[in-house]
VEXDO-696400 format. One record per residue (C-alpha): residue in one letter; x, y, z. Coordinates in steps of 0.2 Angstrom, whole numbers, plus 5000, padded with zeros to 4 digits. Layout:
AXYZ ...
END
This chain:
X486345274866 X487845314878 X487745444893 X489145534881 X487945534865 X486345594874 X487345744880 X488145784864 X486345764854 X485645874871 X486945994869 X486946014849 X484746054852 X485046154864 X486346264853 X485146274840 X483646334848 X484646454856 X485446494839 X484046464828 X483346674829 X485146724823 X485246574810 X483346614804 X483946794803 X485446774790 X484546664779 X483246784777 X484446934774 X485446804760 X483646764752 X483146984752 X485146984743 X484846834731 X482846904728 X483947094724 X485146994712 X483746894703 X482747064699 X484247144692 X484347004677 X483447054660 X481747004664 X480447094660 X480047184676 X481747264673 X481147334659 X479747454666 X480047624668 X480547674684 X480847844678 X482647914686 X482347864703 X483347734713 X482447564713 X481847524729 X480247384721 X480447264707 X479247114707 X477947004696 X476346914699 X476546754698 X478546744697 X479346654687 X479846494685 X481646494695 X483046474680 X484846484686 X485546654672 X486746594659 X488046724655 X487546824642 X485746784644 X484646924638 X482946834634 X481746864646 X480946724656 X479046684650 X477746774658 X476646674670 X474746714674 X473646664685 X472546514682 X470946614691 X471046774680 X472246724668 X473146904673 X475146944676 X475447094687 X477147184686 X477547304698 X479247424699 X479547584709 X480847714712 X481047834727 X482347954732 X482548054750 X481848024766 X480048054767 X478948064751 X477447974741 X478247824730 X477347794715 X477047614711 X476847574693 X475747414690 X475847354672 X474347224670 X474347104656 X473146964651 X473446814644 X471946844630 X470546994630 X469046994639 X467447044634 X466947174649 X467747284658 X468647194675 X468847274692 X470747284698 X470947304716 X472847324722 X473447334742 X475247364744 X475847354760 X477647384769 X478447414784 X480147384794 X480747254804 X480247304820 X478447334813 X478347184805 X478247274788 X476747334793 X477147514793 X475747614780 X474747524768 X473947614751 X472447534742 X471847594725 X470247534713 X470647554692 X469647474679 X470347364665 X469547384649 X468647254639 X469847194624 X471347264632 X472647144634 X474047264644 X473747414653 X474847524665 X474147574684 X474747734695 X474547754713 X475447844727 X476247744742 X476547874755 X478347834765 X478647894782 X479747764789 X481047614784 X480247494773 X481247304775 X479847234764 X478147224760 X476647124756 X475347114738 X473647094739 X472547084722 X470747064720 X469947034702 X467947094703 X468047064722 X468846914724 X470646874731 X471746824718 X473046724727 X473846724714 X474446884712 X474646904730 X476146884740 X477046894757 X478646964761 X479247034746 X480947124751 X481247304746 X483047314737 X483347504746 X482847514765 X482647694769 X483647704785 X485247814784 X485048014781 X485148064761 X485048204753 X484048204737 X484448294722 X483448324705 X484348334692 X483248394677 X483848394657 X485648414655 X485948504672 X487148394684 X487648434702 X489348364699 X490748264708 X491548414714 X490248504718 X489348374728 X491048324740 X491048524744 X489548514750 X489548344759 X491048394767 X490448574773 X489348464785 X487948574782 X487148454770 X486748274781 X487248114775 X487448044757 X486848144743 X485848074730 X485648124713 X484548054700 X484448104683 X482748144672 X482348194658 X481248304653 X479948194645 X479848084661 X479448224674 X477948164684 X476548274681 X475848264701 X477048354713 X476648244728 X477948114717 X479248244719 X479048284738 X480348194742 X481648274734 X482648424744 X483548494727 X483048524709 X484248584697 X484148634680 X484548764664 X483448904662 X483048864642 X482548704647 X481248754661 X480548874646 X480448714635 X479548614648 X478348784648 X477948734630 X478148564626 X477548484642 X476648624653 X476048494663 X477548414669 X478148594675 X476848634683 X477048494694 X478848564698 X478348744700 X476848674715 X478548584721 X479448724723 X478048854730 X477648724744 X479548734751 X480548644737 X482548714731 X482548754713 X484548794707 X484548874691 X486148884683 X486549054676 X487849084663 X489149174674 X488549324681 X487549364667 X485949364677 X484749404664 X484849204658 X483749184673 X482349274665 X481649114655 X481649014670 X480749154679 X479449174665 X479148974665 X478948984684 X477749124681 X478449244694 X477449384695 X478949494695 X479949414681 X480649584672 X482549574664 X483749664674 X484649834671 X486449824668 X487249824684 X485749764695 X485249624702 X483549554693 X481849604703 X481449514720 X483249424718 X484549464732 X486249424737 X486249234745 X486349244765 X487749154773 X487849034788 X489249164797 X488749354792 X487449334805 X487349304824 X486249184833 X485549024826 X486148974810 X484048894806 X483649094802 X484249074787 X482848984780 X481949124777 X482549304779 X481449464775 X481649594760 X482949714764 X483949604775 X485449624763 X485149784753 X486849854751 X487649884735 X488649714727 X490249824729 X490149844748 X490049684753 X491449574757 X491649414755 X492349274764 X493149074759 X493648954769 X495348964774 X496348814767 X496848734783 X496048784799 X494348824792 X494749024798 X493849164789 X494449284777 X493749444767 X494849484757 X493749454740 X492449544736 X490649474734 X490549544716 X491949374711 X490949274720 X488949304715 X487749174724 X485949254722 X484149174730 X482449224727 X480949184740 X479549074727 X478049054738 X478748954754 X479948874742 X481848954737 X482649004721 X484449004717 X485649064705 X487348964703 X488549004690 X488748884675 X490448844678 X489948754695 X489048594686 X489648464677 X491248374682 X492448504674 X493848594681 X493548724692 X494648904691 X494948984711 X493449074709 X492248924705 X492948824723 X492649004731 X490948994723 X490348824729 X491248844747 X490048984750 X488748914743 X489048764754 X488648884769 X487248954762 X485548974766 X485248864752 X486248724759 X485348734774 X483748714766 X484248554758 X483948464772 X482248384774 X482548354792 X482948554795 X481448594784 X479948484791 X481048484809 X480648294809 X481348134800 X480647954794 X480547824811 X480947984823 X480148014839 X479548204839 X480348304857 X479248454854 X477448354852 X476548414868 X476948584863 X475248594850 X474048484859 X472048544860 X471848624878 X471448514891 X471248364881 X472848214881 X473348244897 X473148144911 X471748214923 X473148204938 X471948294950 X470448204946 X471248024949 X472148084964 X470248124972 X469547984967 X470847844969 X470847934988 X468947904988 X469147734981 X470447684994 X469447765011 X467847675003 X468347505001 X469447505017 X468947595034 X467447635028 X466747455020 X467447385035 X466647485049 X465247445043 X465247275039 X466247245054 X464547335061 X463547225055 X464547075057 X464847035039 X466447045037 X466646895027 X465647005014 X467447105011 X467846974997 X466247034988 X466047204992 X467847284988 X467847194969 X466347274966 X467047454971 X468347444960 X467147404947 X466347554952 X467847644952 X468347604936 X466847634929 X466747814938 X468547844931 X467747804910 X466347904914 X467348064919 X468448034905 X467048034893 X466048174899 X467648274899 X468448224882 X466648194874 X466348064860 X466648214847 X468348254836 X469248394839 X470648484832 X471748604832 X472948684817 X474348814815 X474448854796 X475448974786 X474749024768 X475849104753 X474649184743 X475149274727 X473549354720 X474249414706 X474249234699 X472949154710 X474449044717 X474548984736 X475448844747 X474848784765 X476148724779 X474848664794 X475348574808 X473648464813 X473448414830 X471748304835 X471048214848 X469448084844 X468248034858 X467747904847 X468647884829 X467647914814 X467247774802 X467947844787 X469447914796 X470248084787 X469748124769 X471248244763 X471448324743 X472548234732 X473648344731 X474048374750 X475548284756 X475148234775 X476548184788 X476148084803 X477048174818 X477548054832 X477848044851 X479047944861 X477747824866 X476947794850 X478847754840 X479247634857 X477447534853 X477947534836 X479547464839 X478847314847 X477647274831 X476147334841 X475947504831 X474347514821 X474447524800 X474247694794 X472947644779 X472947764761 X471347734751 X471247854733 X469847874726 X468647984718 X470048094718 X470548114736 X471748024748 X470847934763 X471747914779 X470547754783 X471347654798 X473047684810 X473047894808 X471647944822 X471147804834 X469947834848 X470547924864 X472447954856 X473148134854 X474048104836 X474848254825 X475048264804 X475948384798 X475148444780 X475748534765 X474748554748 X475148694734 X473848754721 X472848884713 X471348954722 X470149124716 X470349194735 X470949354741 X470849524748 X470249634738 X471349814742 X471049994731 X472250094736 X471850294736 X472650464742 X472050444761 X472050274764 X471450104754 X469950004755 X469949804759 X468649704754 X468849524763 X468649364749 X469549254757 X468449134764 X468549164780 X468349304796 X470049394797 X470349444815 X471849554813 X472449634795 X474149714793 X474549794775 X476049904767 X475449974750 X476350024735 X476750184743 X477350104757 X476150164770 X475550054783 X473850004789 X472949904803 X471349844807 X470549704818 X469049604816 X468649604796 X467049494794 X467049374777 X466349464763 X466449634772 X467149784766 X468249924775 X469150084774 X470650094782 X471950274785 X473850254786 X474550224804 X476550184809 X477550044810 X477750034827 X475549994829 X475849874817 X477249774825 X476549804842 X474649704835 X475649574827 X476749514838 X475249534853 X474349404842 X475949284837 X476249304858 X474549234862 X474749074849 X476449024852 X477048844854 X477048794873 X476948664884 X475548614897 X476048574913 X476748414917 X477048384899 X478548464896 X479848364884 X481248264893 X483048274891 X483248084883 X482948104866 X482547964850 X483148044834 X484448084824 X485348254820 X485848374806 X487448454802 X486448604809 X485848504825 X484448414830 X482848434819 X481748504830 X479448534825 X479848754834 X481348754821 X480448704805 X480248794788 X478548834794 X478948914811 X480349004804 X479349094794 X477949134807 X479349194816 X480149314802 X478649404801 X478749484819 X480849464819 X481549624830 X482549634813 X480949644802 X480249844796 X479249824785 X477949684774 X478549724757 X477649854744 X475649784740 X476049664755 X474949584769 X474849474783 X473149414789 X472749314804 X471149204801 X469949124810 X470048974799 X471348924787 X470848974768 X471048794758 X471448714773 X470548514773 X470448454791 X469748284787 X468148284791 X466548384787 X466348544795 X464948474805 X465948334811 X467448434817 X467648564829 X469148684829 X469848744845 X471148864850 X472048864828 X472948984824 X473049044804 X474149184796 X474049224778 X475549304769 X474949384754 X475449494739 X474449594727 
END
């Protein structure tokens, strides 16, 4: 070969190896398309429910023979099975929102029945890019019956972060089935990009026009989502929906789900009392159509209005510009914040050009009403707004407040959690267990000192003593040794082998139907992990929070898997959630019925509390029916007390002493820094002090706030109520948590 030809062959090598990543790259991205394209053809993987949700999962096990489509083709391709267990395994899922459980639907089918029952075991496993996709990992165990020859699976991937694709596993009575495994199978949606997730539930429709008002407020982040059920195909398991930011629906058709499929809504209703939106649309400003949605809610309070009164516990909504200060105070608001008669107050629209002001219409033409459900928000819109009809002047007035609302605030799941999917949290180090995930600064300034005057003027005065100082070469590596093993030693008799944690947890708890939600922020620290990792309810959506560090490590694929296991009923956070000697932080939320409560007489000089909660309150503030106040400290589980009226101002005066003493701070050395990972809100950055459940802690020792509410208290406890920490109370030791309980009787 010419000189000429061994530099063209050296030169077209060299532009491929450096080429080859960005080549690799685009063919890979051309086969996730084509694998998209192939799934959306009549096969029968297309033909499983995936209820209303967006399609993120469509695959089957083992595929099918490639056949290029015909035009007009509509037979679906043969069904394959594996030669070991003569099983086909379809799998489908459909997920909207940011941050949620996906449910995976695994339809099984053999090629002929078997005699016994067969064991099933399925690991699904997903992640991004950068990690791989190896992100979170769920494992599940069913049972396939003998003599069956199809049979339909359920479990519960939880989603914290973008998923590029993922990876199957099967194993048939404990043995691999390869195949009906598989490696790289690409996910049709990534979940990058902020979205707003609506509900929409029976014939209720958030509408074109509707929908641009509110995207183009800027209130409500990113695109908005909206995806239709019906009301057959409501999941009966609330952590499905937790996605979701917005439910609509009628108010007859809530009541029909309250007969007909009690199962479904009671899902919805757990949805909605653990922070979720609920818009019911009212017929105009005939508010006593919300009285069947009410009644299927089970709101204690749920009475038909008056003529000329708003319905009980409903009030006027809050907007973004009647008050000062920061806009994120609108997520929750106290009783009486907006008492005044509907003809008092004005209202304002946006001006048509320059966005100005105006109060020129009275509220009265322009009815938005909310009601607080538990830690979850009610809202009224008239009828007129849904649907993709034409809108009269009132109607765009209508949806222009109501895109500045409270209620458009809320929909964000970024404001509400004050975190998103594949964001580094800036407020981490503000809940971290005392003394433990810091670095012991003074400690290894003292002994590296010590180290460094040891192994130099010291080991050489007196080897040079000795004359020995050839012996340098032996003597300094076995200080460091020393050293190092000094340093472990310090660190393990300080931080222990034990796991600790520490939690800050708000309870709604309504005893007049036994019905309560938990927010807990959970922040631990493990000596040395435990084997079986975190065992949480099923019903308990958990959050990983995560610092700068821990999202850079991740970034470069050397993040651990988060691992799910269900069974027996519960969620077990096995592998990736608490590693040894690493300060993590969950964020939990469950919603459920429970038998606890204080039990309160009231009488003519004062009212008697009896403690059933479950735990030692260590400050009680109450307002009974007659609004009188009362105050006590130190109320031991199952004790009993009398307590005589006192004023207000003791009782804001022992609250906000208490809420002072637990508040969010920083140790020192660890504030946050100015450089920030994350996204922002129409409101701003997302921030953990900002969240739903800090803005309530906050709300209930606001300047603004004058009383609890008639048959009203707040209870700060020792220990959370139904609060699961993961581990057996032996096993776990809780330092420095702080618990409030809101409760009505």
């Amino acid at each position: 070969m010419s000189r000429s030809g061994r530099c063209t062959r050296n030169a077209a090598v060299d532009f491929w190896r450096r080429g080859r990543s960005f080549y690799a790259a685009l063919l890979t991205a051309w086969i996730v398309a084509a694998a998209g394209d192939a799934c959306a053809q009549p096969w029968p993987v297309a033909q499983q429910s995936v209820n209303a949700q967006s399609p993120i999962l469509m695959f089957e096990l083992p595929p099918p023979v490639a056949v290029a489509p015909t035009p007009g083709m509509t037979t679906p391709l043969p069904k394959r099975y594996s030669q070991r267990s003569g099983l086909h395994v379809a799998c489908s899922a459909g997920f909207d929102g940011e941050m949620g459980y996906v449910p995976l639907e695994i339809q099984v089918t053999a090629r002929k029945a078997s005699g016994a029952d067969r064991t099933l075991r399925f690991r699904f496993e997903a992640g991004s890019w950068r990690s791989r996709g190896r992100g979170v990992a769920v494992e599940q165990e069913f049972v396939f019956p003998g003599g069956a020859t199809s049979q339909t699976f359920r479990t519960l991937a939880p989603r914290h972060g973008d998923w590029s694709y993922g990876s199957w596993t099967t194993w048939v009575d404990g043995r691999p089935d390869d195949q009906l495994s598989a490696e790289r199978i690409g996910v049709l949606r990534s979940g990058a990009g902020q979205r707003t997730s609506v509900m929409a539930i029976g014939r209720a429709r958030l509408g074109n026009g509707l929908q641009q008002t509110l995207q183009g407020s800027g209130f409500v982040p990113g695109e908005i989502v909206e995806s239709r059920w019906a009301l057959n195909s409501l999941p009966e398991n609330w952590l499905e929906v937790a996605s979701y930011d917005v439910a609509i629906a009628y108010p007859e058709e809530l009541q029909q789900l309250s007969v007909e499929q009690p199962a479904r809504l009671a899902a919805l209703r757990k949805w909605v009392y653990a922070g979720g939106n609920l818009w019911i649309v009212a017929q105009g400003s005939d508010w006593s159509t919300l009285l069947p949605a009410e009644q299927a809610l089970e709101s204690a309070d749920a009475t038909a209005p008056s003529e000329e009164e708003l319905p009980p516990g409903w009030q006027l909504m809050p907007l973004m510009r009647e008050r000062g200060g920061d806009a994120r105070e609108l997520l929750v608001w106290s009783q009486g914040d907006l008492a005044s008669p509907l003809a008092e107050i004005e209202e304002f629209v946006r001006g048509a050009a320059d966005g100005e002001v105006n109060f020129q219409r009275a509220r009265r033409t322009n009815q938005l009403l909310a009601k607080p459900f538990g830690l979850g928000l009610l809202v009224a819109i008239p009828d007129e707004l849904v649907g993709n009809g034409n809108w009269s002047r009132e109607a765009r007035d209508t949806a222009n407040l109501l895109s500045r609302s409270a209620a458009a605030l809320r929909a964000s799941s970024y404001v509400r959690w004050g975190f998103g999917p594949d964001d580094a949290a800036s407020e981490f180090n503000n809940w971290l267990i005392p003394g433990v995930g810091m670095a012991p600064v003074t400690a290894f300034q003292v002994l590296i000192t010590l180290f460094v005057i040891a192994v130099g003027p010291v080991n050489y005065w007196l080897l040079a003593r000795r004359g020995r100082l050839p012996m340098l070469l032996v003597t300094a590596p076995i200080a460091a040794l020393v050293a190092v093993a000094l340093l472990f030693t310090y660190g393990l008799i300080t931080d222990g082998v034990s796991t600790r944690v520490r939690a800050r947890s708000l309870t709604m708890l309504d005893q007049r139907t036994g019905r309560f939600a938990t927010w807990a922020r959970l922040s631990y620290y493990a000596g040395m992990a435990p084997g079986g990792g975190l065992t949480m309810a099923d019903d308990t959506v958990v959050f990983p929070i995560s610092p700068r560090w821990a999202m850079e490590r991740a970034g470069r694929g050397s993040g651990q898997v988060r691992e799910v296991t269900w069974e027996d009923g519960r969620q077990r956070l096995s592998r990736g959630w608490l590693p040894s000697r690493t300060p993590v932080q969950t964020m939990a939320a469950t919603s459920r019925t429970t038998t606890r409560q204080l039990k309160i007489r009231e009488g003519d000089n004062g009212i008697q509390v009896e403690n059933l909660l479950g735990a030692d309150v260590v400050a009680l503030a109450v307002q009974d029916e007659r609004g009188r106040f009362y105050w006590t400290e130190e109320l031991a589980s199952e004790a009993t007390q009398r307590l005589a009226p006192t004023d207000w101002a003791d009782l804001a005066t022992g609250l906000r002493g208490l809420f002072a003493d637990n508040e969010l701070s920083y140790p020192v050395g660890a504030e946050p820094s100015s450089r920030r990972r994350g996204r922002s809100s129409g409101m701003g950055d997302g921030a953990l002090s900002n969240n739903l459940l800090e803005s309530q802690l906050r709300s209930i020792i606001s300047p603004t706030t004058r009383e609890l509410g008639d048959r009203n208290y707040v209870a700060v406890t020792r220990r959370s109520i139904e609060l699961e920490l993961g581990l057996p109370q032996e096993q776990i030791s809780e330092e420095a948590s702080f618990h409030v309980v809101r409760g009505s009787w």
